[in-house]
C-alpha positions as CSV (number, residue, x, y, z in Angstrom):
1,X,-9.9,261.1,26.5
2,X,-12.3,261.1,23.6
3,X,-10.8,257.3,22.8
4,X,-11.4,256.3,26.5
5,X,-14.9,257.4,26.4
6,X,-15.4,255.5,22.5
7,X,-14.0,252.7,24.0
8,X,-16.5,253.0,27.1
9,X,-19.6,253.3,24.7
10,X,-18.6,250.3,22.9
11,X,-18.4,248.0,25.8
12,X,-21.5,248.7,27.4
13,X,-23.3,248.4,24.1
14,X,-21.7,244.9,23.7
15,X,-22.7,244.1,27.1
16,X,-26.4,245.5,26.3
17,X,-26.4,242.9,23.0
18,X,-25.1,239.9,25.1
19,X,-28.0,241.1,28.1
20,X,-30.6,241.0,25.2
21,X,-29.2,238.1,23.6
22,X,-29.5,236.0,26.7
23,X,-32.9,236.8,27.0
24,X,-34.0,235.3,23.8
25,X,-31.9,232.0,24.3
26,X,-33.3,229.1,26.3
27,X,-32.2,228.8,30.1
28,X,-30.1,226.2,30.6
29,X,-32.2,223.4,32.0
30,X,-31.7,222.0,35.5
31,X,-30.5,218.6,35.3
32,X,-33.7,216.6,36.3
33,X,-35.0,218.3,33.6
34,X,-32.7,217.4,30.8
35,X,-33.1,213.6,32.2
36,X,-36.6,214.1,32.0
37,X,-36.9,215.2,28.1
38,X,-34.8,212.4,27.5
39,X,-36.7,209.7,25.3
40,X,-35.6,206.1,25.1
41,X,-37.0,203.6,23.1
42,X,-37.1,200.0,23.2
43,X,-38.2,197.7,19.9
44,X,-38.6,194.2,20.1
45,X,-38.2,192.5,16.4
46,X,-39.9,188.9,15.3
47,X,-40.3,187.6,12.3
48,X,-43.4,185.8,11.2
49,X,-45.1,189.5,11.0
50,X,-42.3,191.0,8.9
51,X,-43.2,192.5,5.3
52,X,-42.7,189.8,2.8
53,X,-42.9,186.9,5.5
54,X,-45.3,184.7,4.5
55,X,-43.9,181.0,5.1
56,X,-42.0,179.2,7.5
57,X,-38.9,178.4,5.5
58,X,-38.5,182.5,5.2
59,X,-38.1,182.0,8.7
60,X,-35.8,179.1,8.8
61,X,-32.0,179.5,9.2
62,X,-30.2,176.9,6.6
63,X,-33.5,177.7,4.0
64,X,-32.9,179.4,0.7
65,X,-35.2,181.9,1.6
66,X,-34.0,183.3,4.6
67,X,-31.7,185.0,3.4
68,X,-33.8,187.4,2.0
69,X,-36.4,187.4,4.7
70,X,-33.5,188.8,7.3
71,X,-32.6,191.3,5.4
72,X,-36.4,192.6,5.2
73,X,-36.0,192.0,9.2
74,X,-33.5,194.6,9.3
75,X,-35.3,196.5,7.3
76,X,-38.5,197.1,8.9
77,X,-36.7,197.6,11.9
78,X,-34.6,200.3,10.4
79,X,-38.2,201.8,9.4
80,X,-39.2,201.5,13.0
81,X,-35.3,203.4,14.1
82,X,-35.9,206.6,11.9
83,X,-39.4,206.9,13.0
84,X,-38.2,206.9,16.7
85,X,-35.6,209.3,16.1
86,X,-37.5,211.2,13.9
87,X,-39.6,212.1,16.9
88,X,-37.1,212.8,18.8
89,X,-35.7,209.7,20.5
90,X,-32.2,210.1,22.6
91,X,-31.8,205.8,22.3
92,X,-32.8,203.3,20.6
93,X,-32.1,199.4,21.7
94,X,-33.4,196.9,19.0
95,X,-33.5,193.2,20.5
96,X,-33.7,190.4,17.9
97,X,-36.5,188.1,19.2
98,X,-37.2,185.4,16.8
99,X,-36.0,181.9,16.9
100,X,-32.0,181.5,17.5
101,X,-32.4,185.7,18.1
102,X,-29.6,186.2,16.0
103,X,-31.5,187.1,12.7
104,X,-30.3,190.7,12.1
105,X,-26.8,191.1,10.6
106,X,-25.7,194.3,12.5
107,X,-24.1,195.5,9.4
108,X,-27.9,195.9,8.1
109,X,-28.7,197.7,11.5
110,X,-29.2,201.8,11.2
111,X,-25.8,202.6,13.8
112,X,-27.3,205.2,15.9
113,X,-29.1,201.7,17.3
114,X,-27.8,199.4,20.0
115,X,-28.8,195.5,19.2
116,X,-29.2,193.0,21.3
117,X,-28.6,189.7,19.9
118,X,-28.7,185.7,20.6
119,X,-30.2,183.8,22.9
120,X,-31.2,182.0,25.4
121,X,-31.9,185.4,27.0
122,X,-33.7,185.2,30.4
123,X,-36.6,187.9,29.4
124,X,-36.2,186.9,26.0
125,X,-38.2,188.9,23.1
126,X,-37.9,191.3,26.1
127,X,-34.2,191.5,27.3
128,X,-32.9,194.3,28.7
129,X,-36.0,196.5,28.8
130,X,-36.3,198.1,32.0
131,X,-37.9,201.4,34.2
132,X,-35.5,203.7,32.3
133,X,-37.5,203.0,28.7
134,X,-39.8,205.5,28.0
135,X,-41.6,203.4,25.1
136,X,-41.7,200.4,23.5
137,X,-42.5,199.0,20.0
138,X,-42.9,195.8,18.1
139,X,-42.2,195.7,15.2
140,X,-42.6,192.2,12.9
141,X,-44.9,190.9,15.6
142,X,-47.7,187.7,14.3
143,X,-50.9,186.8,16.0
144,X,-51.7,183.7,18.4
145,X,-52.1,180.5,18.0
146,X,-55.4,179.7,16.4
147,X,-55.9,183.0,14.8
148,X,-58.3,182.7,11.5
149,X,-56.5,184.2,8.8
150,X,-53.1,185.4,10.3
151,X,-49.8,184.4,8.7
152,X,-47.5,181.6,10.3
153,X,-50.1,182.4,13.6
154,X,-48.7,180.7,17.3
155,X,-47.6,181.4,20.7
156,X,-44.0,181.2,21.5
157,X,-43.6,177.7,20.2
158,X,-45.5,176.2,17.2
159,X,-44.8,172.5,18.4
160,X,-45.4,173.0,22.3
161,X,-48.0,175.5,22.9
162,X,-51.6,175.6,22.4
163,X,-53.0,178.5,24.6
164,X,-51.4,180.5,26.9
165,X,-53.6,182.1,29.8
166,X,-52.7,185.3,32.3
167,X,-55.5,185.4,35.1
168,X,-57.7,183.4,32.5
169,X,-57.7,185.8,29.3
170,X,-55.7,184.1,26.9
171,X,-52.5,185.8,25.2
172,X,-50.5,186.3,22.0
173,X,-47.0,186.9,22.3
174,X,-48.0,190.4,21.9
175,X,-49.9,190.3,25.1
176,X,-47.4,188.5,27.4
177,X,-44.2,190.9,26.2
178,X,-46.6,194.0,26.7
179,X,-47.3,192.5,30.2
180,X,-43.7,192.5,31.1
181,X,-43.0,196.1,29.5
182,X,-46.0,196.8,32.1
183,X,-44.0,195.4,35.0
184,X,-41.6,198.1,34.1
185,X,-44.3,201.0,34.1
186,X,-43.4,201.3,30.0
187,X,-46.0,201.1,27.5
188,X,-46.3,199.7,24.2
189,X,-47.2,202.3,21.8
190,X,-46.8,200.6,18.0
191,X,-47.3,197.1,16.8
192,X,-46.7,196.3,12.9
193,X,-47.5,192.9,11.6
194,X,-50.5,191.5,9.6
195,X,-53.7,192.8,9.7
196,X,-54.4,190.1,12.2
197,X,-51.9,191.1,15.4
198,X,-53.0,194.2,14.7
199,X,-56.3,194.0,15.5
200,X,-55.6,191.6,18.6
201,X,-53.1,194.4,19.5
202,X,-56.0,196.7,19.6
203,X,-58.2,194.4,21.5
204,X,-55.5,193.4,24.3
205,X,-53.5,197.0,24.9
206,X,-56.9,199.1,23.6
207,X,-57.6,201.6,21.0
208,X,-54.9,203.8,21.0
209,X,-52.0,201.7,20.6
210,X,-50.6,202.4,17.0
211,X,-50.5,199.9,14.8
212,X,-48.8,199.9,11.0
213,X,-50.3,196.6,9.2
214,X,-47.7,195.4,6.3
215,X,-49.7,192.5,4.8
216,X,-53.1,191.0,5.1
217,X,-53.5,187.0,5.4
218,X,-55.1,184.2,3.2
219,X,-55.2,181.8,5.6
220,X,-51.7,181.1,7.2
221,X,-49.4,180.8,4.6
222,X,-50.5,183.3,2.2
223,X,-50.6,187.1,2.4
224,X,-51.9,190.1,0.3
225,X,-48.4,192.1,0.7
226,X,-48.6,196.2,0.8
227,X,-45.7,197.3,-1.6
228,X,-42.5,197.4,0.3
229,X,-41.5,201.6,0.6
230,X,-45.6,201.8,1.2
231,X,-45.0,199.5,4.0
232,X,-41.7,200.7,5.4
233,X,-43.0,204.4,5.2
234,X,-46.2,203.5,7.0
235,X,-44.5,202.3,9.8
236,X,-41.7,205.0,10.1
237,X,-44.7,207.7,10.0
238,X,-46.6,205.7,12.5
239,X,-43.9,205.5,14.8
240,X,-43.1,209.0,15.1
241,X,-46.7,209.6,15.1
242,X,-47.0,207.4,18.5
243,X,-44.1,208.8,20.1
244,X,-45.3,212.7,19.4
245,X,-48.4,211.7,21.6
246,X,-46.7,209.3,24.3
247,X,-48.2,210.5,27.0
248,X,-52.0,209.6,26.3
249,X,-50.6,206.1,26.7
250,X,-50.5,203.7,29.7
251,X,-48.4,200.7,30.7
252,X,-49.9,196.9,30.1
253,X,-50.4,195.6,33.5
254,X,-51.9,192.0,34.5
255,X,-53.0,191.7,38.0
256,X,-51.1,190.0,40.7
257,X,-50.6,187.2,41.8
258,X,-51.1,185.5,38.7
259,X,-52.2,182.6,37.3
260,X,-50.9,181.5,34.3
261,X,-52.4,178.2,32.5
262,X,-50.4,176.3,29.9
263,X,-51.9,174.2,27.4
264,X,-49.5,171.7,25.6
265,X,-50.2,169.5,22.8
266,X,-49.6,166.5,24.1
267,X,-49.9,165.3,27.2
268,X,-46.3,164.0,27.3
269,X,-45.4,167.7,27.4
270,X,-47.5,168.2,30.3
271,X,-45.9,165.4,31.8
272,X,-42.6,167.0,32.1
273,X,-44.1,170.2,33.4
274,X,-45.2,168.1,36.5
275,X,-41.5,167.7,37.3
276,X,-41.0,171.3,38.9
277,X,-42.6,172.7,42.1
278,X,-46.0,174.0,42.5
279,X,-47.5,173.4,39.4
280,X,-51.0,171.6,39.5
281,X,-52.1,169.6,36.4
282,X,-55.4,170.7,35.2
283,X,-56.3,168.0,32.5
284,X,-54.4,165.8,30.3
285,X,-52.7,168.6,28.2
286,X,-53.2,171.6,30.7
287,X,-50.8,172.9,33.8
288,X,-51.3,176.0,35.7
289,X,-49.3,178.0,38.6
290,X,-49.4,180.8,40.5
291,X,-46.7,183.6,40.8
292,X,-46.7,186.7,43.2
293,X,-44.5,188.6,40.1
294,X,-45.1,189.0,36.6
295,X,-41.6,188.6,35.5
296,X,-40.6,185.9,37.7
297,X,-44.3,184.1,36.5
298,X,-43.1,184.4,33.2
299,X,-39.7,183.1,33.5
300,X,-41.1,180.0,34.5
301,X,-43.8,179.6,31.7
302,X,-40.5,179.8,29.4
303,X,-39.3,177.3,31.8
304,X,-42.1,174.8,31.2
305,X,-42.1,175.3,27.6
306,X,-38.5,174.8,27.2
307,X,-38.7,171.1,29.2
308,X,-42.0,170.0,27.0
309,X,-40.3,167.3,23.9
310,X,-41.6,168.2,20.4
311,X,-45.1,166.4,19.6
């Protein structure tokens, strides 16, 4: 009798320390819930704006100097990966988006991150990015075309494109990826690069975008370089830093329908554009055309720019 009741006492203080202890644990969270904490992050990598980077033939497959120049690629974006996890990021999905878009060894690639590599890739610097992101970074990034002081500055192509206009505000890279990221309701919250992008990224996606500048530019093919770690630190910090305070920021969005102008060159480049449907020729060197989606706006830009011959 006297063990029954012992054995009675300890149970029901067990159950009393399992009561207690389920009141100091979190509730299990209701699935839309757990979705919802979820943070997914997408980075698109160039080149030009990469520490180090400071010439084309750093940029060049076949040259000497790429070889080291990728490796700094990696690199950066590996800064960019432990920032994002670092603030608590569930995915990461790095697309390569310079040149052939095959820079990146994956060996060099932190592992917790998917890549996305090669091209031609229908969104390009922007494959695979989508509603399900919840921010986006670019990392590497370079200014526009006919930027003063901004290292190996252009827009997409360096022998085809001049200016690129969205409902006639002209755009940088930077601009026309953040546009599509927009389409998606994602926002860009980071930009790295020369001093340069980043103050056209402040200009084009406002203040609060956060922006980690690894070099400053002498003209185009010169740079005052921030030490490597100092670089790579600053924009690891900055990218958990943006990510701890998502939601003060807002998608990119452009208007629609849009019209997009395209200024070649030459005019033999303008020429070809002529050859597809409902594009208008506005001068010698300059097309334009209307589209009722973003996306499907942009496509065709890369269309037109992919027909035009060298100059």
């Amino acid at each position: 009798m006297k063990r029954t009741r012992m054995s009675f006492l300890a149970l029901t203080a067990i159950a009393a320390a399992f009561a207690l202890l389920s009141t100091l644990l979190p509730a299990r969270l209701p699935a839309q819930e757990r979705e919802a904490r979820k943070l997914k992050v997408y980075i698109s990598v160039d080149m030009e704006g990469i520490c180090g980077v400071v010439a084309s033939e750093q940029c060049t497959p076949g040259n000497p100097e790429y070889v080291a120049a990728k490796k700094w690629m990696a690199d950066d974006a590996n800064a960019a990966i432990e920032g994002a996890f670092r603030a608590g990021a569930t995915e990461v999905v790095v697309n390569d988006s310079h040149g052939s878009q095959r820079n990146i060894d994956p060996g060099d690639l932190n592992p917790k991150a998917v890549l996305i590599s090669g091209a031609p890739k229908p969104q390009s610097m922007m494959q695979g990015i989508d509603e399900t992101y919840n921010a986006v970074l670019f990392v590497g990034y370079h200014a526009g075309a006919g930027t003063q002081d901004a290292v190996l500055d252009h827009t997409i192509s360096g022998s085809v494109v001049q200016s690129i206009k969205v409902n006639g505000v002209e755009m940088p890279e930077l601009g026309l990826n953040a546009a599509i990221a927009g389409a998606y309701g994602v926002p860009v919250v980071f930009v790295s690069g020369d001093v340069a992008v980043c103050k056209q990224a402040k200009a084009i996606l406002g203040s609060d975008v956060v922006t980690a500048p690894v070099k400053d530019g002498i003209g185009r093919y010169a740079a005052r370089l921030v030490p490597f770690a100092e670089a790579r630190r600053g924009i690891r910090d900055r990218v958990t830093d943006a990510l701890r305070k998502l939601g003060q920021f807002k998608p990119f969005k452009v208007a629609t329908p849009c019209k997009f102008e395209l200024q070649f060159y030459i005019s033999a480049q303008a020429d070809m554009a002529m050859y597809m449907p409902n594009v208008q020729r506005v001068n010698a060197r300059t097309v334009a055309f209307q589209a009722d989606d973003y996306v499907k706006g942009f496509k065709m830009l890369r269309g037109l720019i992919a027909l035009a011959p060298p100059r």
